[in-house]
C-alpha positions as CSV (number, residue, x, y, z in Angstrom):
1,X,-4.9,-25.4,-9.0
2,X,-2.0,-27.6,-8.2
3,X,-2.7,-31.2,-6.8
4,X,-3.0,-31.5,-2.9
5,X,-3.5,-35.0,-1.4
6,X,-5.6,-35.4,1.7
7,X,-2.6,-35.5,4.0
8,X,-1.4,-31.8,2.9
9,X,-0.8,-29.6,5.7
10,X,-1.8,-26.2,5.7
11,X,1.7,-24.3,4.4
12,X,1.6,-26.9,1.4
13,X,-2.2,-25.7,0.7
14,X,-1.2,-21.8,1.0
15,X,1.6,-22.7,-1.5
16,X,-0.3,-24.8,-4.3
17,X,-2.9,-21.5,-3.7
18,X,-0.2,-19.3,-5.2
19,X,0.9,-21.4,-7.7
20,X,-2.7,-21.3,-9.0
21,X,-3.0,-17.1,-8.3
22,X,-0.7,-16.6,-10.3
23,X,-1.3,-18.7,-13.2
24,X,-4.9,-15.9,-13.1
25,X,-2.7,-13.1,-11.6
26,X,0.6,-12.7,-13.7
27,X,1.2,-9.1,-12.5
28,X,1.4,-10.7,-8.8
29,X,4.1,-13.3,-10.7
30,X,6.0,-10.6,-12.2
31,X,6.4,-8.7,-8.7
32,X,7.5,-12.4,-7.1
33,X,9.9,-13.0,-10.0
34,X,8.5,-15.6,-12.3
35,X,9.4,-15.1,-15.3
36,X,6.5,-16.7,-17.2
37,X,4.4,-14.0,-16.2
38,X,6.3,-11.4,-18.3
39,X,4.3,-11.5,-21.5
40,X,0.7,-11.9,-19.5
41,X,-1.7,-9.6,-18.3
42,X,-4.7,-10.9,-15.9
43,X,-8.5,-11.2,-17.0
44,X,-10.6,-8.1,-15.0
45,X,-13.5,-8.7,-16.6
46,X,-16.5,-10.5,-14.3
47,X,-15.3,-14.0,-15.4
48,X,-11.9,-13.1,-14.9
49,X,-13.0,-11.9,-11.0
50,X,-15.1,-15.3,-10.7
51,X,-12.1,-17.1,-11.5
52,X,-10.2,-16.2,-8.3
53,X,-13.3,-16.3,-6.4
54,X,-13.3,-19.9,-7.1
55,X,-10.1,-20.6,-6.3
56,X,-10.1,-18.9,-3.1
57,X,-13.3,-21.6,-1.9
58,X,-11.4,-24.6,-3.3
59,X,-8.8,-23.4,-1.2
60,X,-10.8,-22.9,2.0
61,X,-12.2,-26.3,1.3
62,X,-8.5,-28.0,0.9
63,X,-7.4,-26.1,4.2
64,X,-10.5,-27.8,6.2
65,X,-8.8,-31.1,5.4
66,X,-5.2,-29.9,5.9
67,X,-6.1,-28.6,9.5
68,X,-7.1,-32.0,10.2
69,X,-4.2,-33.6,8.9
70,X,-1.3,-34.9,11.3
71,X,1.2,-32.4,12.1
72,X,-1.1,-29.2,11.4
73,X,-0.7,-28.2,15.4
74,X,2.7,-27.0,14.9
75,X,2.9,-22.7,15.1
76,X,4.2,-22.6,11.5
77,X,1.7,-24.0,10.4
78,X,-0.7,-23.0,12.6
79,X,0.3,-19.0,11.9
80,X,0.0,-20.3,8.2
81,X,-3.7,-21.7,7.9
82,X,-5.0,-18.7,10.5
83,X,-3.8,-16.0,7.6
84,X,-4.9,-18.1,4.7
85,X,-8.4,-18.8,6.5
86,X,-8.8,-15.2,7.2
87,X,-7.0,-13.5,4.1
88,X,-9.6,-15.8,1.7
89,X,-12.8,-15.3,3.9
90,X,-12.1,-11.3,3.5
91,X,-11.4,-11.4,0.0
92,X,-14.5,-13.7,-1.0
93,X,-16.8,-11.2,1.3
94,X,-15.4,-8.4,-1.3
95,X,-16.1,-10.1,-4.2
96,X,-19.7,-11.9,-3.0
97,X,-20.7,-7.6,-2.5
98,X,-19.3,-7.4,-6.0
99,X,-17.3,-4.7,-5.0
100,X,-14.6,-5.8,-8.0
101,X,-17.4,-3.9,-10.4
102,X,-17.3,-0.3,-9.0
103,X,-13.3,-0.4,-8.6
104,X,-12.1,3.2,-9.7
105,X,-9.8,4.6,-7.5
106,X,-6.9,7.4,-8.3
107,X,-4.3,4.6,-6.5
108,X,-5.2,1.4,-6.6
109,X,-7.5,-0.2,-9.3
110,X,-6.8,-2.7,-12.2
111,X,-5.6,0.1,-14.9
112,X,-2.8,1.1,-12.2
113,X,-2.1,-2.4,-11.7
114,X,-1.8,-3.0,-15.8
115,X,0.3,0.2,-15.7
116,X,2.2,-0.3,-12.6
117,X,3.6,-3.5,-13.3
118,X,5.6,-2.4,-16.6
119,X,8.4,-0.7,-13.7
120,X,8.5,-4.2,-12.5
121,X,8.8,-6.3,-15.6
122,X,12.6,-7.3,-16.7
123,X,14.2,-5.1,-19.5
124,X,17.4,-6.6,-19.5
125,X,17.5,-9.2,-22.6
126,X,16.4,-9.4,-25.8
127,X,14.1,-11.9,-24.3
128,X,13.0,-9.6,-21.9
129,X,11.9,-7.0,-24.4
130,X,9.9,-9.4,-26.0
131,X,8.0,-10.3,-23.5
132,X,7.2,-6.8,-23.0
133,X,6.3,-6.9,-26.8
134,X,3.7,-9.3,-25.8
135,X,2.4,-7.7,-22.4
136,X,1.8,-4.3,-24.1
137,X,-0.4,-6.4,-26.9
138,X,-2.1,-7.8,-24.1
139,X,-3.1,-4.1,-22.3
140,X,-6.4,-3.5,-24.5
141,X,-8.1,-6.7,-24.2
142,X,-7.3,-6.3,-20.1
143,X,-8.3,-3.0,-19.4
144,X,-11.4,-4.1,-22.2
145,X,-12.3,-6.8,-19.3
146,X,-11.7,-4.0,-16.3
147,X,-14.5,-1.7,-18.5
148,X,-16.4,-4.9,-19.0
149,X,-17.0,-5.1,-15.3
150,X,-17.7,-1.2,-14.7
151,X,-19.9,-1.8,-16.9
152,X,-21.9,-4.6,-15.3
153,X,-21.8,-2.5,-12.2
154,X,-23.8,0.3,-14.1
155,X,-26.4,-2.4,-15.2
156,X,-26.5,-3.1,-11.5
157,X,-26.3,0.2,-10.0
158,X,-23.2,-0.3,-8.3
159,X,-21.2,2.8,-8.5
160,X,-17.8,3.9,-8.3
161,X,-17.6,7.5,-6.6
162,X,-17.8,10.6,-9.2
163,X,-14.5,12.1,-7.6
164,X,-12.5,8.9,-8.2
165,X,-13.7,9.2,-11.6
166,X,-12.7,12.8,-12.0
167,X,-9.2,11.9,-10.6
168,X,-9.4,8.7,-12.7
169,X,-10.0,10.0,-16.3
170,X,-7.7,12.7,-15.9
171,X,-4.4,10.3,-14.8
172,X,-5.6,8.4,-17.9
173,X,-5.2,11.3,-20.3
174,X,-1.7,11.7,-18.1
175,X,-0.5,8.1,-19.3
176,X,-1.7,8.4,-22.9
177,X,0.2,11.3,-23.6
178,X,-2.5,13.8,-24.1
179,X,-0.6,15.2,-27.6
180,X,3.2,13.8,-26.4
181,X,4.4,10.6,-25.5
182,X,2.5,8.6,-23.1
183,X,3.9,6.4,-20.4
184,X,4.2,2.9,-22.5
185,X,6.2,4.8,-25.4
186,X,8.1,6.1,-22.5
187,X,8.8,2.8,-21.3
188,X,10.1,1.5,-24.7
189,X,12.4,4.3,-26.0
190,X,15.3,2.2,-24.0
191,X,14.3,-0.7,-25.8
192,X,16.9,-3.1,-28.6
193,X,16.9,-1.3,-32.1
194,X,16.4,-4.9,-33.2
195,X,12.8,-5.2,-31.8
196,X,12.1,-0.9,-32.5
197,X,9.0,-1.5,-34.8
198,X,7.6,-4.0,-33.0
199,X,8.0,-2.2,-29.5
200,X,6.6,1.1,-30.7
201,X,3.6,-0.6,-32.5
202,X,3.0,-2.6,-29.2
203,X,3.3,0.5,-27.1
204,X,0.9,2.5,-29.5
205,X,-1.7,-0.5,-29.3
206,X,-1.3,-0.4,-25.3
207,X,-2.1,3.9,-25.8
208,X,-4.8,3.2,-28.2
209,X,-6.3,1.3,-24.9
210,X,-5.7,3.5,-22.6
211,X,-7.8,6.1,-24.8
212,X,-10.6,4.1,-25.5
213,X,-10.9,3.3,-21.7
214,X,-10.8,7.0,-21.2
215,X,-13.3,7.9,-23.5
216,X,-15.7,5.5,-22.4
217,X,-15.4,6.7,-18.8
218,X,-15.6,10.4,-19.7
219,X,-18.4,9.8,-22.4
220,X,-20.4,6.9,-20.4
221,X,-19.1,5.9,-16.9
222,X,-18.7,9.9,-15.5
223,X,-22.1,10.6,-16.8
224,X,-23.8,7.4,-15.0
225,X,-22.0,7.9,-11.6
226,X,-22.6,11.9,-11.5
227,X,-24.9,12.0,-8.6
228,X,-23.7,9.2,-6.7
229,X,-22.4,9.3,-3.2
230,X,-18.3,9.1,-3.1
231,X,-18.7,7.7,0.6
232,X,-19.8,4.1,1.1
233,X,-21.5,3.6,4.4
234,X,-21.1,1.6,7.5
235,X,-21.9,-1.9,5.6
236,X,-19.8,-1.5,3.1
237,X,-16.7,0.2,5.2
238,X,-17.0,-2.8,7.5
239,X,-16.5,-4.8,4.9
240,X,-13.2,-2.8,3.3
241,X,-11.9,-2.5,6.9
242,X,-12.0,-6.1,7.2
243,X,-10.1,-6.8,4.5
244,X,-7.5,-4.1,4.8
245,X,-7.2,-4.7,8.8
246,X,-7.8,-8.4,8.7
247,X,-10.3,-8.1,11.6
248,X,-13.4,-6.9,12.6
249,X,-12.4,-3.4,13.9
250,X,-15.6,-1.7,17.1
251,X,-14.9,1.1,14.4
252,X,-16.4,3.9,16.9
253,X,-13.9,2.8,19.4
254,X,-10.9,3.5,16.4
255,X,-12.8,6.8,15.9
256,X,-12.2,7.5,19.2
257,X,-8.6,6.5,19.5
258,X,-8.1,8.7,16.3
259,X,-9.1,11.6,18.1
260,X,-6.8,11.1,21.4
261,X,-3.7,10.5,19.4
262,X,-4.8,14.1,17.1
263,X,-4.7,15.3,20.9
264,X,-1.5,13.7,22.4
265,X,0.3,14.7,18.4
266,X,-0.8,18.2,18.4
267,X,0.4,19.0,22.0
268,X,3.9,17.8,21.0
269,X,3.7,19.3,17.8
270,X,3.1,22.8,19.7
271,X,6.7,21.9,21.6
272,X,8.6,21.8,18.7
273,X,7.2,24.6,16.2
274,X,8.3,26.6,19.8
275,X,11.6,25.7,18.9
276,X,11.5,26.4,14.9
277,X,9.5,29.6,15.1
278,X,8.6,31.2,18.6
279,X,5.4,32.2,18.9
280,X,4.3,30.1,16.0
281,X,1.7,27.1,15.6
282,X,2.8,23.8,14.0
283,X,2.0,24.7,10.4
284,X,3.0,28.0,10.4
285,X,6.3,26.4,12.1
286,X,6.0,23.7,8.8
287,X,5.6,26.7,6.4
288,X,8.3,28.3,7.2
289,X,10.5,25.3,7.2
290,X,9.3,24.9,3.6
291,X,10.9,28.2,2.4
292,X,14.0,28.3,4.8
293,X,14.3,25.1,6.4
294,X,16.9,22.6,4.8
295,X,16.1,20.9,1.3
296,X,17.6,19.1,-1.5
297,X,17.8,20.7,-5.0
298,X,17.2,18.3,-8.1
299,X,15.4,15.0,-8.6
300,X,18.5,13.2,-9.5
301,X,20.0,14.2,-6.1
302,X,16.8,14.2,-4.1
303,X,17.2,10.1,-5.2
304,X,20.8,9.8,-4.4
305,X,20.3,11.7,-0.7
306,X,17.2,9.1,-0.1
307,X,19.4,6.3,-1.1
308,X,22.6,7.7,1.3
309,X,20.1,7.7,4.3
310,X,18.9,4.4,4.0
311,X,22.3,2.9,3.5
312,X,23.3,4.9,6.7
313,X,19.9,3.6,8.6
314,X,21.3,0.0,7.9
315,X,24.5,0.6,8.9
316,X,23.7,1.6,11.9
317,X,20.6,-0.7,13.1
318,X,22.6,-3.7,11.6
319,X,23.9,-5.4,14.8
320,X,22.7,-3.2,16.9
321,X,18.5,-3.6,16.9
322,X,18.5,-5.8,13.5
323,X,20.3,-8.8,12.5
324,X,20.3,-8.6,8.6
325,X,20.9,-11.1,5.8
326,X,23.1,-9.9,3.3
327,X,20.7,-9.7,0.5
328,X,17.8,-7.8,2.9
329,X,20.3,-4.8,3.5
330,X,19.6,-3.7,-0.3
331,X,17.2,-1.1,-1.3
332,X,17.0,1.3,-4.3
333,X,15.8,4.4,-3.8
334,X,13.7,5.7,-7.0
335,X,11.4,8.4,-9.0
336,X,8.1,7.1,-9.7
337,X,6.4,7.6,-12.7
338,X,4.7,10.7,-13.8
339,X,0.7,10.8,-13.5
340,X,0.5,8.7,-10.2
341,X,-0.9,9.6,-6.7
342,X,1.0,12.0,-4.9
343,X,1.9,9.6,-1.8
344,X,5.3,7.5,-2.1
345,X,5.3,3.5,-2.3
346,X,7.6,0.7,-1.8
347,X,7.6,-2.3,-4.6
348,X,9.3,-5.4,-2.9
349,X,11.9,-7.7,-4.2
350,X,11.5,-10.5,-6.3
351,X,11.5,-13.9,-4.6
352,X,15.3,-15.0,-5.8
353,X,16.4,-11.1,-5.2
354,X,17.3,-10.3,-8.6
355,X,15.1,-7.3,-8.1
356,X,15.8,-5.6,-5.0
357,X,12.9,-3.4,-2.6
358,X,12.6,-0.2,-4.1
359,X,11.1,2.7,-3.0
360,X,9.5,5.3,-5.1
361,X,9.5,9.2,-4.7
362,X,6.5,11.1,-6.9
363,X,8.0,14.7,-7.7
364,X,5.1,16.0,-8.7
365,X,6.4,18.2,-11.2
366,X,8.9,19.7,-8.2
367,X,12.7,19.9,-7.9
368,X,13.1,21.1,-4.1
369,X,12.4,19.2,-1.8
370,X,12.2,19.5,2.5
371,X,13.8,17.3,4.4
372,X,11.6,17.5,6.8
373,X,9.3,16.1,4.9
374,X,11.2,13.2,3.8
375,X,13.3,11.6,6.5
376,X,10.3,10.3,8.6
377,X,8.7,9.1,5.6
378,X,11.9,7.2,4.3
379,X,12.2,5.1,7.2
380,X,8.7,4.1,6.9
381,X,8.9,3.2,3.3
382,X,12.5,2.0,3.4
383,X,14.9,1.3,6.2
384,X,13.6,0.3,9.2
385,X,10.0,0.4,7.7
386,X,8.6,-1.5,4.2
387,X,11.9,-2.9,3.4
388,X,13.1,-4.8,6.1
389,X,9.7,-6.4,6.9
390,X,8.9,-7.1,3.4
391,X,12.5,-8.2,2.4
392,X,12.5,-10.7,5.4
393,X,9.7,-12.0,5.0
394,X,11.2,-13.2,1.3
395,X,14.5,-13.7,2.9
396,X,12.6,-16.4,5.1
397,X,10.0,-17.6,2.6
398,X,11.4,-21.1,2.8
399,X,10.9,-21.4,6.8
400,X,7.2,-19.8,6.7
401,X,5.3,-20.6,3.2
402,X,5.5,-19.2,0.0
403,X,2.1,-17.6,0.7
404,X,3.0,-15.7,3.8
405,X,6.4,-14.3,2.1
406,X,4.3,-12.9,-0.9
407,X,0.9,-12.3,-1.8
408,X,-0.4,-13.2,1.8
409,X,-0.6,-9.4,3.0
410,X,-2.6,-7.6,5.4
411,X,-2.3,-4.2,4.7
412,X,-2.8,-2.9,8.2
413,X,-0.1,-4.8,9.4
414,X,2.3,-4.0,6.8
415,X,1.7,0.2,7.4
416,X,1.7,-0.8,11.2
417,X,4.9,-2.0,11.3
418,X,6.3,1.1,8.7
419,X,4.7,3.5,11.0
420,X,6.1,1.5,14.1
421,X,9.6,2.2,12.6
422,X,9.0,5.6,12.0
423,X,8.6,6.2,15.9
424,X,11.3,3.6,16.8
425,X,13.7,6.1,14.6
426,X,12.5,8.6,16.9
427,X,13.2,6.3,20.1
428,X,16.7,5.9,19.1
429,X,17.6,9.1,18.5
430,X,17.5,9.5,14.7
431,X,15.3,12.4,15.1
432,X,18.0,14.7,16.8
433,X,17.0,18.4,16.1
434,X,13.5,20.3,16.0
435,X,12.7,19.8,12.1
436,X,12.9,16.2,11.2
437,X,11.0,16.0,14.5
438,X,8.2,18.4,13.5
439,X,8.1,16.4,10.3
440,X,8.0,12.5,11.7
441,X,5.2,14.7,14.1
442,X,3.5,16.0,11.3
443,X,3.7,12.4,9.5
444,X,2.1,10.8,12.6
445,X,-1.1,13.4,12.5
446,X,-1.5,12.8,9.2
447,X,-2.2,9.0,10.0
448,X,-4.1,10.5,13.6
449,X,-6.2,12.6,10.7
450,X,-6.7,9.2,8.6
451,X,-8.5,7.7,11.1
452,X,-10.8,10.5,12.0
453,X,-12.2,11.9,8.3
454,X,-11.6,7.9,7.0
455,X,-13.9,6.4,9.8
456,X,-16.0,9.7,10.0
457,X,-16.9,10.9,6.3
458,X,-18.0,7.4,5.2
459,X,-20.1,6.8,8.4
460,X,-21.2,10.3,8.7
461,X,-19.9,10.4,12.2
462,X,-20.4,13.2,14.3
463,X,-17.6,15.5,15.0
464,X,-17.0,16.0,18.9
465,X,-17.6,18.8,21.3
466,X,-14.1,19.4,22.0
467,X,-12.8,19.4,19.0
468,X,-10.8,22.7,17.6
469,X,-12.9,22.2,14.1
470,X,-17.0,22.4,13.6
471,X,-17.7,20.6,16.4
472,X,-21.1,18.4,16.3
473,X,-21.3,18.7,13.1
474,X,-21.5,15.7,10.8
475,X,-18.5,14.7,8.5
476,X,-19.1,15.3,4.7
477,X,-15.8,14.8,2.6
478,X,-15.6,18.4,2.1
479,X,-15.0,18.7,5.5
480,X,-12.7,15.8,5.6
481,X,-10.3,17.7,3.4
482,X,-10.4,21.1,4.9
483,X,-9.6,19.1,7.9
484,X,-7.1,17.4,6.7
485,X,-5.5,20.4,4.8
486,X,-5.8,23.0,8.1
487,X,-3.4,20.0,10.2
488,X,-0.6,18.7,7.5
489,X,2.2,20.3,6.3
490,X,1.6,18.4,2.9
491,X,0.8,20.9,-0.1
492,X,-2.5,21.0,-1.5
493,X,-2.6,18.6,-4.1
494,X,-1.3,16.3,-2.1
495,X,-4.1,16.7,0.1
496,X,-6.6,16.4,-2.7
497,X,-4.9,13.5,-3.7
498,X,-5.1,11.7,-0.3
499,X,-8.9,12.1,0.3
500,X,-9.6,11.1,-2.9
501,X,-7.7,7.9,-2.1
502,X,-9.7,7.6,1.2
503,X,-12.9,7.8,-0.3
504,X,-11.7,5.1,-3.2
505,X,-9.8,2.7,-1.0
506,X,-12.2,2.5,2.8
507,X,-11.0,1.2,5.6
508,X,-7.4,1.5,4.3
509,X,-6.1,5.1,5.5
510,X,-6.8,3.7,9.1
511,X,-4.5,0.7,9.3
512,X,-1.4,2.8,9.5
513,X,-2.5,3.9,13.0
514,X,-4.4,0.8,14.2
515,X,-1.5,-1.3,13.1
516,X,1.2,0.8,14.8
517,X,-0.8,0.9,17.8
518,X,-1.1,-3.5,17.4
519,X,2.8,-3.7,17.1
520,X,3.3,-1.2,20.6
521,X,0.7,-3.6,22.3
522,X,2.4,-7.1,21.0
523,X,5.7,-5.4,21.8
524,X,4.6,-4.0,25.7
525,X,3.6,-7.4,26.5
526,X,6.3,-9.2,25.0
527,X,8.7,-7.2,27.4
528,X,6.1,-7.1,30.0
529,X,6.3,-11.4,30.1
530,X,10.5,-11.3,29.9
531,X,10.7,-8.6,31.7
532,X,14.4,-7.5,32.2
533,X,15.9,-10.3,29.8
534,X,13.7,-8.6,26.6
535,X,16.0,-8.2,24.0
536,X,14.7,-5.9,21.3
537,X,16.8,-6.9,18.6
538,X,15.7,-10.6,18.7
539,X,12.4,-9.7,19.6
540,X,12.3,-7.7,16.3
541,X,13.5,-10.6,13.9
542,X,11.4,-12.8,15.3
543,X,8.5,-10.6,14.9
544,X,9.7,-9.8,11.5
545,X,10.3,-13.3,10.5
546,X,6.8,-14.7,11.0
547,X,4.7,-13.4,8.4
548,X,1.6,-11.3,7.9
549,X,-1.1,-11.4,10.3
550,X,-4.5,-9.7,10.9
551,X,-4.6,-6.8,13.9
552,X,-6.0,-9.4,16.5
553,X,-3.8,-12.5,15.6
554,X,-0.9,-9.6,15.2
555,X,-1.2,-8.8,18.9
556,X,-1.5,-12.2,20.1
557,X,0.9,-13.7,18.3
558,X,3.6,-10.7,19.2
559,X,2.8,-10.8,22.9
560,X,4.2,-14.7,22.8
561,X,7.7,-14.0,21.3
């Protein structure tokens, strides 16, 4: 870890913290830009995962001494040490329940990291490629550590979920190839002719790993797991929702508030499949909007229409509700990758902006798309939603810490203020006609949904009395998805795909709704104290200029701008 004297305040210790990350985490440094990181891959296995466990309690220890240190009272720094104290004590409680040795998930795990990061890395030079050379020799021995620690967590009876695994093994098979090109031959056919043998053997070697990682969980890991529960319990969720949330949710109370806003969402819901369809129930009314409602034909121009509506979304909150920096008011839109989740994801820019935000549209194997589908879920992933709050924060890395503008994250916030944007689109009047209304609708009872089957099939909550679906009986994730499925106008393997993630990633679904609902609070107060001189448009840059922040410091810190 870099050198920090006694006297170092609090954003110097969050930045000498990164430096040291990502010497252990060069996929983070390839997503921030540095360029070292290119040809690296990080160490998964258990030593690999006590590394950065080690770091993160030097760290705490350094930040004891820079909170004492003169000049530590000010709010940057202040915002600074209370996410670094609170991002590090989460992340430590993970990895103290060795929770980093059951990791298989069909969205988030270290093979989709390894994987993931290859859309990231540069491709522009002869130097570029390779470092790419040297990344894909590097993708056996790191998903070799990654199967090193599943398989500690056998020894220990620590299990991943048999669905995840399911889900897992298959997208493997998916990337290899299974008989025709796999993903990292894909990823090198662009490559210089002057490097073609070595980038083909590299990209073969990086297969070869993907296979024996798939073999040994079909063959050892499937086997082992078959049996085990796929939901985690209230010990365990706390724990997830802690770090997801960045507080200690009253998680019956969320439960609750999960099943007012399926209430208040379905009533409204009702007024506009009225409109669509007469006589007609929100998913019929989302049905028949698939078959007849507007759409775009072709991946290529599915892209280009995303990319038109968030150039028009800038254009037109630019000024108006946003002041943006040049550099923040560009966004790529883009197809993702075959053999991923179904659910779409923004990648942010690189530190310097060389890269710009992306966003990232899984086809699924279709070429017709709804709109209705996609509007509402473009200005949560692009413009006003990931982008601009991801993109500013780099934009202002230099006035907050190189920690909070990067890898200092708390996911609930993030998908709070995404989802936030989503219903502030609606506010304005982006949202003009019945079907991209029944869609952002539909969007929003999806995340209502989250919170009731995420909370209630890993606690095995009890479904209530008035509620239109086995009421008082106990949540099981069967039930979770035939929930789920009978209230969203998603198809069915995206529905799969999304409780699958649930059960795989606890405690995350719910932040999407729980963080919207921090950002309304923070904002209500904030107006509430200025009363009629609030102005919304500096309200939102400040917000979106002071970094990431767990649900309770969110609201507190919101309510004072």
């Amino acid at each position: 870890m870099s050198d920090t004297s006694s006297s170092a305040l609090p954003r110097q210790v969050a930045d000498a913290y990164v430096d040291a990350f990502i010497e252990l985490d060069p996929i983070t440094g390839t997503y921030l830009g540095v360029a070292e990181s290119s040809s690296r891959l990080p160490d998964f296995s258990p030593e690999g995962q006590a590394a950065l466990a080690e770091l993160s309690r030097r760290t705490l220890v350094e930040l004891d001494a820079a909170e004492r240190a003169p000049g530590a009272d000010t709010d940057a720094e202040r915002r600074c040490a209370r996410l670094l104290r609170e991002r590090l004590t989460a992340e430590l409680a993970i990895h103290d329940a060795d929770e980093g040795l059951r990791a298989v998930s069909n969205i988030h795990s270290p093979a989709h990291g390894i994987r993931e990061v290859f859309t990231a890395t540069p491709t522009e030079t002869d130097e570029d490629w390779a470092a790419v050379v040297a990344r894909l020799q590097a993708v056996p021995v790191a998903l070799e550590g990654y199967r090193a620690s599943l398989a500690l967590g056998l020894e220990r009876k620590l299990y991943g979920g048999p669905r995840p695994t399911a889900t897992f093994i298959e997208q493997l098979g998916v990337w290899a190839g299974e008989g025709d090109r796999g993903f990292f031959e894909e990823f090198v056919a662009p490559g210089p002719e002057s490097l073609r043998a070595e980038l083909d053997a590299a990209a073969a070697q990086a297969t070869a790993g993907l296979v024996a990682l798939r073999d040994w969980m079909s063959e050892v890991y499937a086997p082992a797991v078959q049996g085990a529960p796929d939901t985690v319990g209230r010990e365990r969720y706390a724990r997830w929702s802690r770090q997801f949330n960045g507080t200690d949710l009253d998680l019956d109370e969320a439960y609750a508030y999960g099943w007012s806003e399926y209430h208040r969402l379905l009533a409204e819901m009702k007024t506009e499949a009225e409109k669509i369809l007469p006589g007609a129930g929100p998913w019929e009314a989302l049905a028949h909007l698939d078959e007849h409602g507007e759409h775009i034909e072709g991946v290529d121009e599915v892209r280009e229409w995303l990319q038109g509506l968030m150039d028009e979304a800038i254009e037109a909150l630019d000024g108006t509700h946003f002041e943006l920096a040049e550099r923040v008011r560009k966004v790529e839109s883009r197809i993702a990758p075959a053999g991923g989740a179904a659910a779409p994801y923004y990648t942010g820019p690189s530190e310097d902006f060389s890269r710009p935000g992306r966003t990232w549209l899984p086809t699924m194997g279709e070429t017709r798309f709804p709109v209705y589908d996609l509007v509402s879920t473009w200005y949560h992933e692009g413009v006003p939603g990931h982008h601009l709050q991801i993109a500013q924060w780099t934009h202002v890395a230099d006035s907050l810490s190189r920690y909070q503008a990067s890898i200092g994250h708390v996911s609930a916030n993030a998908e709070g203020w995404a989802l936030y944007a989503e219903r502030l689109m609606d506010e304005l009047g982006f949202l003009p006609d019945a079907e991209r209304r029944i869609g952002y609708l539909d969007a929003q009872m999806m995340r209502a949904c989250r919170v009731i089957v995420d909370i209630g099939m890993h606690l095995e909550l009890e479904i209530p009395a008035d509620s239109p679906f086995h009421p008082g009986e106990r949540w099981t994730p069967d039930l979770a998805q035939e929930f789920f499925g009978n209230h969203s106008g998603r198809p069915a393997d995206f529905v799969e795909s999304e409780l699958t993630r649930y059960l795989s990633m606890p405690g995350q679904a719910i932040g999407y709704k729980l963080g919207e609902r921090a950002w309304l609070l923070g904002r209500e107060n904030a107006r509430a104290a200025h009363g009629e001189a609030f102005d919304l448009k500096a309200w939102h840059m400040a917000a979106l200029s002071q970094g990431s922040l767990g649900l309770d410091d969110l609201v507190d810190e919101l309510s004072k701008l």
